[in-house]
N, C-alpha and C positions, 0 to 999 in steps of 0.2 A: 520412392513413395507412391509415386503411379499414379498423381493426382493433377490433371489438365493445367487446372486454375485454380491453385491453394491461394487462400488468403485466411487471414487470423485478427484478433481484436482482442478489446481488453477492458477495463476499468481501472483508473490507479483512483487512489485515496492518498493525499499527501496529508502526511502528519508530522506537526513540527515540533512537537512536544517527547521525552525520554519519560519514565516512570518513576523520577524525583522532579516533576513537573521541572524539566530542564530545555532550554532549547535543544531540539535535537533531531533538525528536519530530516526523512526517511519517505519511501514511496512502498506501498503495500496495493501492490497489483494482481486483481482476479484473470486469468489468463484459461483461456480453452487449451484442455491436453489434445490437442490434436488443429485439424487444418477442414477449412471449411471447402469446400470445392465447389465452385461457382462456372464449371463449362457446362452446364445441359441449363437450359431454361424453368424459370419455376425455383420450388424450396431448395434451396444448397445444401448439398449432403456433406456430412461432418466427418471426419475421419479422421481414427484417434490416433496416437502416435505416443511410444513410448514415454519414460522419464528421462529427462536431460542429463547426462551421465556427468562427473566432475570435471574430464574433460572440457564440454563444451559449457559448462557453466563458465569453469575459466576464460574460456573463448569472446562470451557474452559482456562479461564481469571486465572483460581487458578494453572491449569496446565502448561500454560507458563510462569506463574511468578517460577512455581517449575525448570521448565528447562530451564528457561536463567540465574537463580540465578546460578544454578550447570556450568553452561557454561560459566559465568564472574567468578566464583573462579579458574576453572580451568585458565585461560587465565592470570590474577590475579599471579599466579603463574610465567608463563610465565615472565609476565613484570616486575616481581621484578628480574629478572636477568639483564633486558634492562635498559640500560642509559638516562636517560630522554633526550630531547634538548627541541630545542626550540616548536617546534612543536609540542609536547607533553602537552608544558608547554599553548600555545594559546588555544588548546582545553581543558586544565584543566580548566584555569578561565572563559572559555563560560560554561561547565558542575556548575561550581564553580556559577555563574551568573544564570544561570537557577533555579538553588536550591533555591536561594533569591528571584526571580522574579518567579514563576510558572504560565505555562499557564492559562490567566483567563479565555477561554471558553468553556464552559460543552453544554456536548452533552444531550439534553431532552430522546431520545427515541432510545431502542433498544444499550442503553449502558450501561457497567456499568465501578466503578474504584474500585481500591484495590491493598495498599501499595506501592502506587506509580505508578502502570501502568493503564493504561484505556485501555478498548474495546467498539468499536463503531460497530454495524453491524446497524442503521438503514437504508440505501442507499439500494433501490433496483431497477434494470433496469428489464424492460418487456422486452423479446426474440424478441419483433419488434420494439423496439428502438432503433437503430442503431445511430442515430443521439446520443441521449442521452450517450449511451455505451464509443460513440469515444469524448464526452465530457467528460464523467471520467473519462478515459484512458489519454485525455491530462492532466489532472488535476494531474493523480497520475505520469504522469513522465516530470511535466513543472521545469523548471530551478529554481535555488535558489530566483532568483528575477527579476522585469521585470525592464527593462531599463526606458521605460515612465512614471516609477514612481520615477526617479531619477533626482536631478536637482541641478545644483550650485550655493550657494548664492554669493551674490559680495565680501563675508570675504574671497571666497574660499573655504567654507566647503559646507559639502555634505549635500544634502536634501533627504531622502527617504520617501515617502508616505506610510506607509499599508492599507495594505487592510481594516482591522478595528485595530481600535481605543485599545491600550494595557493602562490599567492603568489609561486613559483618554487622551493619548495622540495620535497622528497619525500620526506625523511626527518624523524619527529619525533624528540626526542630529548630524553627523559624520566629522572625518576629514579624508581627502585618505586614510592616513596612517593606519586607523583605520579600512577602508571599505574594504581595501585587508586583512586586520587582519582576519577580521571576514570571506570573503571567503576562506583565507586557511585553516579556521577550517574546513570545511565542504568538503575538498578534501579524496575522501574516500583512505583508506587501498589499497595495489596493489594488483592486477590480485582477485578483486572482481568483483563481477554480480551486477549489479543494477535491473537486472530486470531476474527473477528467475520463473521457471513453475515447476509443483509440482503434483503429481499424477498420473492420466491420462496424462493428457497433458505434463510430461515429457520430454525433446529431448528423452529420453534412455528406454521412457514405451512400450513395447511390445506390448500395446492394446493403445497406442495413433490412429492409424489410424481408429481404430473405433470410435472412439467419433469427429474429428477432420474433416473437410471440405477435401477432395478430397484423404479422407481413404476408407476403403473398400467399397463396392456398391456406391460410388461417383456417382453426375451426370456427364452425356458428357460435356467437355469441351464447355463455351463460345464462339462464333465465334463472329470474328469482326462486331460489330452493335447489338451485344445481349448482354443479361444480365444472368450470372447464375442463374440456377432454384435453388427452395429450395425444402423442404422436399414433401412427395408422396404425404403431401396434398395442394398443397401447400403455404405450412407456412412456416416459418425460419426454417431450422433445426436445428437452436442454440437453446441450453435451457438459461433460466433467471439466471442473473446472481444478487449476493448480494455481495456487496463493503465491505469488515472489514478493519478496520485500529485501528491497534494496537498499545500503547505506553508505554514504560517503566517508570521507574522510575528517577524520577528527574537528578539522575546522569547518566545515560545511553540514556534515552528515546528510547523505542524500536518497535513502531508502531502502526494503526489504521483499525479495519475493518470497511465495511458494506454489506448488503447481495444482492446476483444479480440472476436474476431467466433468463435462456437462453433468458434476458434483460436486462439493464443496466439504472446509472442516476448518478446524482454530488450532 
């Protein structure tokens, strides 16, 4: 790679919701295609690097099933001391329902699965898509379900639309009682982050204002009627960014990547 002092960073969005408003925790992380290189002093220069071949995706995908398995037994522990209630008991039968029902859609390219969890890296945003970029971003942190796809039949029960078609069908068809059941599941743990930065891009990294907009050698501030400048050439100074979204294992479900180069896509 040839690079002194590689370091990398990231953004994950945890989402614990499936697209029949089901529990269905996953991690959808924006990851730089490439490595920042922090040996000369001043702005850290980026340096791209291919797409992950299935190989090492396998590689990657073997390593978080090693450490989130060690991380549910310990926790595991934990909750055999805790008293179940009820709350407990609505997200068992959604985990419980998942397992009978598994998601049916596979991702063709740049993924693979193994013992229950998938990795997806094929999504990759170009460093001047910005439009694109702030499409995946709403994408990886949009709400459990959209309202205009919800509607009341004259019996009183609920109509929800999906987006696509589960099993053959695309309408669910609920009653209240049932529709709040299923959003309590999906009310995360307290005093958690849904949306988590990683590496460089740390709140607490020491070399975050190098890699970061208006960190060391920043341009002058915008004045009213203007547009910040980009980099010395100028081009974006953001590198391409690659989307992964990670998922667990039927009973857990635990996220999805894809790959983004100081660019972005959905």
């Amino acid at each position: 790679m040839g690079v002194a002092d590689p370091r990398t960073g990231g953004c994950t969005a945890v989402q614990r919701f499936g697209s029949a408003i089901n529990l269905n925790v996953h991690f959808h992380s924006l990851i730089p295609d490439g490595v920042f290189d922090l040996a000369r002093p001043g702005r850290a220069l980026f340096v791209p690097l291919p797409a992950p071949s299935d190989q090492e995706l396998e590689r990657i995908l073997s390593r978080i099933i090693r450490r989130v398995t060690r991380h549910i037994a310990r926790d595991r522990e934990v909750e055999r001391a805790v008293e179940e209630d009820a709350f407990a008991e609505l997200q068992a039968a959604e985990v419980d329902r998942r397992m009978r029902f598994p998601d049916p859609f596979k991702h063709a390219r740049h993924s693979v699965a193994l013992d229950g969890f998938s990795l997806h890296a094929g999504v990759r945003i170009h460093e001047h898509d910005r439009a694109g970029l702030e499409q995946l971003c709403r994408y990886a942190v949009r709400p459990p379900f959209a309202l205009h796809r919800l509607s009341q039949g004259p019996d009183g029960k609920l109509l929800y639309k999906m987006k696509r078609a589960r099993s053959g069908a695309l309408f669910l068809l609920l009653t209240p009682d049932q529709l709040l059941a299923r959003i309590a599941t999906l009310v995360p743990p307290p005093r958690t982050h849904a949306l988590r930065y990683h590496g460089v891009f740390a709140p607490n990294s020491k070399d975050r204002s190098r890699v970061v907009p208006g960190g060391a050698t920043a341009p002058p501030a915008a004045t009213e009627g203007t547009l910040p400048q980009g980099g010395q050439d100028g081009h974006s100074s953001q590198p391409p960014l690659r989307a992964l979204a990670t998922v667990g294992p039927p009973a857990s479900r635990l996220g999805v990547g894809s790959r983004l180069h100081p660019r972005g896509a959905d």
